[in-house]
Backbone bond lengths (Angstrom), bond angles and torsions (degrees), N, CA, C in turn:
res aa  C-N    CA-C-N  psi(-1)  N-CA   C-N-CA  omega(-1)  CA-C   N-CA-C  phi
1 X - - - 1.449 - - 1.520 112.65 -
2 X 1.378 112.90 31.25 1.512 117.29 -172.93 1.877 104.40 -73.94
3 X 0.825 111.92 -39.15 1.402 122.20 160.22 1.129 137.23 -38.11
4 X 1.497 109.78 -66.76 1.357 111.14 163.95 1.880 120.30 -67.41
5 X 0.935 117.74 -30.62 1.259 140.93 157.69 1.918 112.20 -37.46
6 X 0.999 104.13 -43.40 1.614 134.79 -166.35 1.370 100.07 -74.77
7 X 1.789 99.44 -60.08 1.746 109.08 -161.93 1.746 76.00 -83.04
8 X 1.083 161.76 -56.07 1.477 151.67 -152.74 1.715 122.32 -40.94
9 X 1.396 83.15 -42.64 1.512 122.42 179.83 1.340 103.75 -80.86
10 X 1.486 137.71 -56.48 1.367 117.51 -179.36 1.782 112.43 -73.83
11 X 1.231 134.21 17.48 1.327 130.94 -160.86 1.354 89.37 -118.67
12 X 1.670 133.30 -9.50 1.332 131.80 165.97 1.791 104.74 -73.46
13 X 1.379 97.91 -42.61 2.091 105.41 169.82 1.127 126.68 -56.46
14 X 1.669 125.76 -9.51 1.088 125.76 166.27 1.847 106.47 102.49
15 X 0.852 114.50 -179.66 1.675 122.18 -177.80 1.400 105.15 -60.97
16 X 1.557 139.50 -45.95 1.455 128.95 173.47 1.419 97.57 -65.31
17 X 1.342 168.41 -63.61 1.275 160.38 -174.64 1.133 110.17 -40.86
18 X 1.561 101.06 -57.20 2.048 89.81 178.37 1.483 139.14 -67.15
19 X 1.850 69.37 -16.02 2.020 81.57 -160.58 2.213 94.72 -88.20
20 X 1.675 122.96 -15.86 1.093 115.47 150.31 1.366 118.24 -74.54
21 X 1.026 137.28 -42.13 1.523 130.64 169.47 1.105 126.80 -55.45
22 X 1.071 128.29 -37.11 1.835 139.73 159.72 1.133 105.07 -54.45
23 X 1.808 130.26 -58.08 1.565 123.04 154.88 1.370 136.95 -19.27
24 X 1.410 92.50 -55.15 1.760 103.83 -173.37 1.584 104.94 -81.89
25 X 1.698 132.56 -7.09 1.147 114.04 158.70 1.589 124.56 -105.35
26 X 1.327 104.75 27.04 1.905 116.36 165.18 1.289 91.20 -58.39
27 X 1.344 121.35 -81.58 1.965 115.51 -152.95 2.266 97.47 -47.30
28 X 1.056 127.54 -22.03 1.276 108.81 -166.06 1.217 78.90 -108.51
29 X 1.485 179.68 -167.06 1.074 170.71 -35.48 1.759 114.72 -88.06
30 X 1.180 100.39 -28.80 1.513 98.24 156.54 1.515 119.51 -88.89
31 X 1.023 128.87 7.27 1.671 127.42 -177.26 1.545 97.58 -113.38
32 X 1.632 129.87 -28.46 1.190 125.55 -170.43 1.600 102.62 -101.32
33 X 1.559 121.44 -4.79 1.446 129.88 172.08 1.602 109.06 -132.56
34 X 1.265 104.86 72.04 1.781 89.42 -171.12 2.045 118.62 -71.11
35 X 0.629 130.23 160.86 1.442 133.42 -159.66 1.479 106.49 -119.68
36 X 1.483 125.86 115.89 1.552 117.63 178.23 1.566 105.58 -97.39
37 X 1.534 103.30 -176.58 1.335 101.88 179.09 1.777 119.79 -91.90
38 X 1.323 114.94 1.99 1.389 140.05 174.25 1.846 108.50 -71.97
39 X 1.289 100.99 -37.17 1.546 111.79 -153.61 1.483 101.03 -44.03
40 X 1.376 116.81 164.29 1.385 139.12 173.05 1.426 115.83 -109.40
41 X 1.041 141.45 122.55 1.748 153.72 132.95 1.615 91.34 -43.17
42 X 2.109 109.93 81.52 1.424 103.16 -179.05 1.669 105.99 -88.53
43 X 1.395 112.40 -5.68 1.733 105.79 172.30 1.662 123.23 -108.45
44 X 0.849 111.85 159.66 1.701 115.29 -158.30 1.148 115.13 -91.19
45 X 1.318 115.71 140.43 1.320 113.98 -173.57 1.550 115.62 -86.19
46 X 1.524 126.78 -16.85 1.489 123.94 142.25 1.144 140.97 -29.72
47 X 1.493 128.49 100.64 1.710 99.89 176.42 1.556 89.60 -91.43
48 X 1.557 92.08 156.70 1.329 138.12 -161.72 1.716 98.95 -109.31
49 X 1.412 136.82 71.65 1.244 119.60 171.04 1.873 98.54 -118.89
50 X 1.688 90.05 162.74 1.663 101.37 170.71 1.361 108.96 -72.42
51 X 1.314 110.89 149.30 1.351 130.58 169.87 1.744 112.93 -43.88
52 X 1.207 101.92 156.90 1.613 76.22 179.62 1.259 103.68 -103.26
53 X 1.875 149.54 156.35 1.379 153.39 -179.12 1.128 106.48 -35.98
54 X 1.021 123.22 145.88 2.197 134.47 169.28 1.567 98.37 -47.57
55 X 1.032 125.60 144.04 1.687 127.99 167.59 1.378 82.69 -70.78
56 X 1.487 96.39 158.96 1.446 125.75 170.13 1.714 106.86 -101.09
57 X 1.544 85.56 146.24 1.740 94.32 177.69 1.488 124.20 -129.23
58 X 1.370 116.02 160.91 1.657 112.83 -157.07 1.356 81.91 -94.56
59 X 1.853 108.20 127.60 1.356 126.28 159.29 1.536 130.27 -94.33
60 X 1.390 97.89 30.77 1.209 91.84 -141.91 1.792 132.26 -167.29
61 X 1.134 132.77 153.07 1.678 114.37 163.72 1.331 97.07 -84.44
62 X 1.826 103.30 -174.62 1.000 119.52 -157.49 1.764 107.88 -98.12
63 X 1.306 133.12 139.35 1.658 122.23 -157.35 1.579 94.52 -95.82
């Protein structure tokens, strides 16, 4: 878990730390996930959320 350990530690450095540390584990993340030229994008790039409730409106004075 030296790795995760690694990226744990650069996420205290802020977004340039992580975003080099996430770099430096492409070559081992591409050898332990190799990628063909067939592959599928099987999740969607839509998010899917509910609408949010009607605002509510004042009908009214105050009781």
């Amino acid at each position: 878990m030296k790795l995760g350990a690694n990226l744990a530690a650069a996420i205290a450095q802020g977004g340039e730390g992580t975003a080099r540390a996430l770099a430096a584990l492409g070559p081992e993340l591409a050898a332990a996930l190799p990628r063909s030229a067939d592959d599928v994008n099987e999740l969607s790039d839509a998010i899917h959320a509910p609408a949010p409730p009607p605002a509510r409106r004042f009908r009214g004075g105050a009781r």
